[in-house]
N, C-alpha and C positions, 0 to 999 in steps of 0.2 A: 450581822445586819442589825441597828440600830435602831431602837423604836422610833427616836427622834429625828423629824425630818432633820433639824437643824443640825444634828450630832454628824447625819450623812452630809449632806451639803458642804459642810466644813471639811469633811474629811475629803471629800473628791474637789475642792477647790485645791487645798493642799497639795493634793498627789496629780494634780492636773499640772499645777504652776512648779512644785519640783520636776515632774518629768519633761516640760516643755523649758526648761532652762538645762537637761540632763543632768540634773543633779541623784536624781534617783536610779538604780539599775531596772530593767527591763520587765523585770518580776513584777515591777508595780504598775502597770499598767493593765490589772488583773482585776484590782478594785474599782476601775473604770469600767471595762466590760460587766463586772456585778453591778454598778450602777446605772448603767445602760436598762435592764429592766426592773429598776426600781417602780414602787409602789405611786409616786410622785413624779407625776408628769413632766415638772420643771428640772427635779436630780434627773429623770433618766437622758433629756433630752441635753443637758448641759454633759453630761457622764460620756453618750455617743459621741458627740458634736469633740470635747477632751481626748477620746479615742483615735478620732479620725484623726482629728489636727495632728496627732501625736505622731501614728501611721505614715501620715503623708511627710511629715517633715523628716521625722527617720529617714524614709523612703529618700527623698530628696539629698538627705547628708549621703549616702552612701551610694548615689549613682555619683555623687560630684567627688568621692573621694574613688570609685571606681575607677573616673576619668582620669583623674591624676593618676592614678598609681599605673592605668595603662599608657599614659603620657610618659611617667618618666621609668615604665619599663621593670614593675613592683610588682607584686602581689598585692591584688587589693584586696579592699573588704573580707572579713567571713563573714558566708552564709548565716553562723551565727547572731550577728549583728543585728539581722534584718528583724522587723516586728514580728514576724508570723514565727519567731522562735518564745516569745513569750506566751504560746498557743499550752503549752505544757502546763505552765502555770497555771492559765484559767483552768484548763482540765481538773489537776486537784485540788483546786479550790472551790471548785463546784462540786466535786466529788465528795468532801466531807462537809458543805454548805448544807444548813438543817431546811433551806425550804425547796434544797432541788430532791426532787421525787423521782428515784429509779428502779 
């Protein structure tokens, strides 16, 4: 975590606009959630707000490729896919993050 607001804001615009173009793997989507309670009202609310959009449109890719694949009779999607597999990640990254206290 960066002293600098500027340093974080920059970093979660970055990992906001690679994951919403899917240029990034799922992992990143970790430093979103850590910026979610940032110290900085304006990163943490830009950080959720990154999170969700990101959530939902996964969400949305993979009920539509669902359809298809049960249209034309496939195997769709894995489970893996879905956001709620990048749940791992945040775990240990908060797990060795020096300002979460356990």
């Amino acid at each position: 975590q960066d002293a600098s607001f500027d340093a974080r804001a920059a970093m979660l615009g970055a990992v906001r606009k690679r994951l919403l173009r899917n240029d990034l793997k799922m992992r990143w989507a970790t430093p979103l959630a850590l910026g979610a309670v940032d110290v900085e009202r304006e990163n943490a609310d830009a950080a959720r707000l990154a999170l969700d959009s990101w959530a939902s449109r996964r969400r949305a890719a993979l009920a539509v490729a669902a359809r298809r694949a049960a249209a034309a009779g496939t195997p769709g999607p894995s489970p893996s896919a879905a956001p709620e597999a990048a749940v791992p990640f945040a775990v240990h990254m908060l797990a060795h993050h020096p300002d979460y206290d356990y």
